[in-house]
N, C-alpha and C positions, 0 to 999 in steps of 0.2 A: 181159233184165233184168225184176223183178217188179215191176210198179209199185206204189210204197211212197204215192205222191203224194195227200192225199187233200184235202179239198176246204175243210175248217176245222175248226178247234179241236171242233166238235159233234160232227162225224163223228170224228172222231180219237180221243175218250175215250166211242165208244159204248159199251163193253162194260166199260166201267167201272163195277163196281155195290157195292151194300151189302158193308160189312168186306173189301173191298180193301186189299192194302199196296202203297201208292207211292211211289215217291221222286221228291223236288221237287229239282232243281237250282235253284244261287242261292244267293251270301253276304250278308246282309243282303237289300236288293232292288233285290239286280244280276244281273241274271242269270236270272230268275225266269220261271215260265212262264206269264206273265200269263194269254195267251187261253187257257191248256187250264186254269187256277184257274175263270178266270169263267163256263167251261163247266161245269166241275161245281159251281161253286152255283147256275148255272140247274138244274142237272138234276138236283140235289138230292138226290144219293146219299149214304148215310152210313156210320156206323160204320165209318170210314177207319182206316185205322195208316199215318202220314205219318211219313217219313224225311228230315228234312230239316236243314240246319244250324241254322237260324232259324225261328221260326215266325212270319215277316210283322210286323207294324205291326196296330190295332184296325180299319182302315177300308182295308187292303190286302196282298196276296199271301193266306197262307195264313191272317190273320187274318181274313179275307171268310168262310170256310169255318166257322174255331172260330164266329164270328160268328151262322151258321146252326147250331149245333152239331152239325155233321158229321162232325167229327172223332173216334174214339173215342180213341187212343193217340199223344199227341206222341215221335217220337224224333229228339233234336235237342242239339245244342251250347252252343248261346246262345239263348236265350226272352228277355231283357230289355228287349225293346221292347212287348211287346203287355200291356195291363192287362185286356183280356178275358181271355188266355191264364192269366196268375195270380191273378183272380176262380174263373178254372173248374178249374184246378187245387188251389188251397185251398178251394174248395166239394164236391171231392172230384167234381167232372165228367167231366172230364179224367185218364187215365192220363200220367203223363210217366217218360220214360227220357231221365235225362241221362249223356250218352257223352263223354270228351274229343274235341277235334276230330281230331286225326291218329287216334285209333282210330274214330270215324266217317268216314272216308275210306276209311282201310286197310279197313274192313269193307268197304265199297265196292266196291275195288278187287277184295279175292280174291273175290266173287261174278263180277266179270266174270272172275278167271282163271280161276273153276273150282276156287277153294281152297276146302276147307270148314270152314277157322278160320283164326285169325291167332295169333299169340303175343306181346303185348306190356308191355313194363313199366310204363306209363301206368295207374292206378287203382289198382296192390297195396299193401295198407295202408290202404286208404280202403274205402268203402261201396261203391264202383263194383265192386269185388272179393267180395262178399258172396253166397255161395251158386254162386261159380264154379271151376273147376278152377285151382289153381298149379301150375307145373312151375320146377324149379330147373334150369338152362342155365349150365353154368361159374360157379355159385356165385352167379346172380342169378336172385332170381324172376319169373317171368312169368305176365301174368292172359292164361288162356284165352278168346279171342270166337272166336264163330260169324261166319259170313260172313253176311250181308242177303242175307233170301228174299221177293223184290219181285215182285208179279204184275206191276207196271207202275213205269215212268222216264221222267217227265215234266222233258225239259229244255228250253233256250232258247240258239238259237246267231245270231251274227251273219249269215251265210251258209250256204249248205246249199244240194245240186246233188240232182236226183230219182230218186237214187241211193242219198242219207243222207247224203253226206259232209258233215263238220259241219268249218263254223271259228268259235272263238269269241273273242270280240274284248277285250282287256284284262284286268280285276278279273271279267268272266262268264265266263272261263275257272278257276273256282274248282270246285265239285264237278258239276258240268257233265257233263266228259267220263268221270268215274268210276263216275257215275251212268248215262250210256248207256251204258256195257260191262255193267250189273249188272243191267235188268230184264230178266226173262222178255220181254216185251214194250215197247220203248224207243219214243217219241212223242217228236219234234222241232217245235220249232214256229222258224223263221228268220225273220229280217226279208226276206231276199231268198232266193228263192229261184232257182236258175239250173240252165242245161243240164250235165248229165255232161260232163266235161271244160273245164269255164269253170273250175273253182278248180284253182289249182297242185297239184299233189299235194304238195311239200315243206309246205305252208302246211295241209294238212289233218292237223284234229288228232281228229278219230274215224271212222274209216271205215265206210264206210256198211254194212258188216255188221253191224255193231251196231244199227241202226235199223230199226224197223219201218214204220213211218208219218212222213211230216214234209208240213208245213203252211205257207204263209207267212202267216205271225201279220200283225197291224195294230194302230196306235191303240197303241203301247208308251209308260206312261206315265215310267216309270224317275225312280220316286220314290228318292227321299232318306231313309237314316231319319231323321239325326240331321244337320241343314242350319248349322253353323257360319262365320262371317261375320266378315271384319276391318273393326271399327269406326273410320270416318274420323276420321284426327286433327286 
């Protein structure tokens, strides 16, 4: 076996450098890959193009980063929680590409089959549609995507054996696992990490072929974004 194992989050995103494209796994910020974020705003690389569903919170996840402005191109689903993010976007900072979620996934997806487009009817007739190929399929049309061309896949799993084999636990089993099939290079970072053959295999949900590196992360703070409360009556 080739040992993927490496020692933390630092070593793990060395070769991470200027105009990188990476995808962050994590819905809102569940899921997310805290210590390999906090590593690259130590180390302060920039001109990113982030693939992400979400772009973080102003004071956490991937908002740390715009924060530093390290980002150059957001490509992402939902942006509504970070008011850095749409300061640096209407200031014209920021590059953004907004995708619906199921076709930021599927784009996902066929980079880890090996597809090199998808066809779906999500965005035709809108601006998401504008300057890309339609194809009409039994009388309906379909908008043309390419598949995600990610030097790096930066995810976060509950468990993981030093092998890669990822399990991931609830609501962070979101773009997680679609995301480790699709970088050229995939980085795990696990809360626990354990021996080959401790995790069930029926209970493993990305195999560790997919994985290049994995880490057992620390200090996960698993913020909140939006912390709603029932008032005693």
């Amino acid at each position: 076996m080739i040992n993927k194992v490496v020692s933390g989050a630092d070593e793990a995103i060395r070769d991470i450098g200027d105009g990188k494209t990476i995808m962050l796994g994590g819905f809102g910020l569940c899921g997310i890959p805290e210590n390999c974020i906090s590593a690259l705003v130590k180390k302060g690389v920039k001109d990113l193009i982030c693939i992400s569903n979400n772009a973080g919170v102003d004071d956490f996840g991937i908002g740390l980063m715009l924060k530093k402005h390290q980002v150059k191109k957001m490509i992402s689903s939902y942006v509504g929680e970070n008011a850095e993010f749409e300061r640096q976007l209407l200031s014209g900072e920021l590059e953004v590409e907004l995708i619906p979620q199921g076709t930021l996934a599927t784009r996902c997806m066929a980079a880890g089959y090996g597809m090199p487009a998808i066809f779906t009817p999500a965005g035709v007739g809108t601006e998401v549609a504008e300057g890309k190929e339609i194809r009409n399929f039994n009388g309906k049309d379909y908008l043309m995507e390419y598949a995600f061309d990610a030097d790096f896949a930066l995810v976060k799993a509950w468990k993981g054996d030093k092998a890669g084999n990822l399990v991931f636990r609830s609501t962070s089993r979101n773009f997680n696992p679609v995301m480790a099939m699709a970088g050229k290079i995939t980085i795990a970072e696990v809360e626990e990490l354990v021996e080959p053959g401790e995790l069930d295999p029926d209970h493993i949900h990305t195999p560790g072929v997919y994985v290049h590196r994995i880490f057992q992360g620390s200090d996960y703070e698993k913020r909140i974004e939006q912390r709603t409360v029932r008032t005693k009556n």
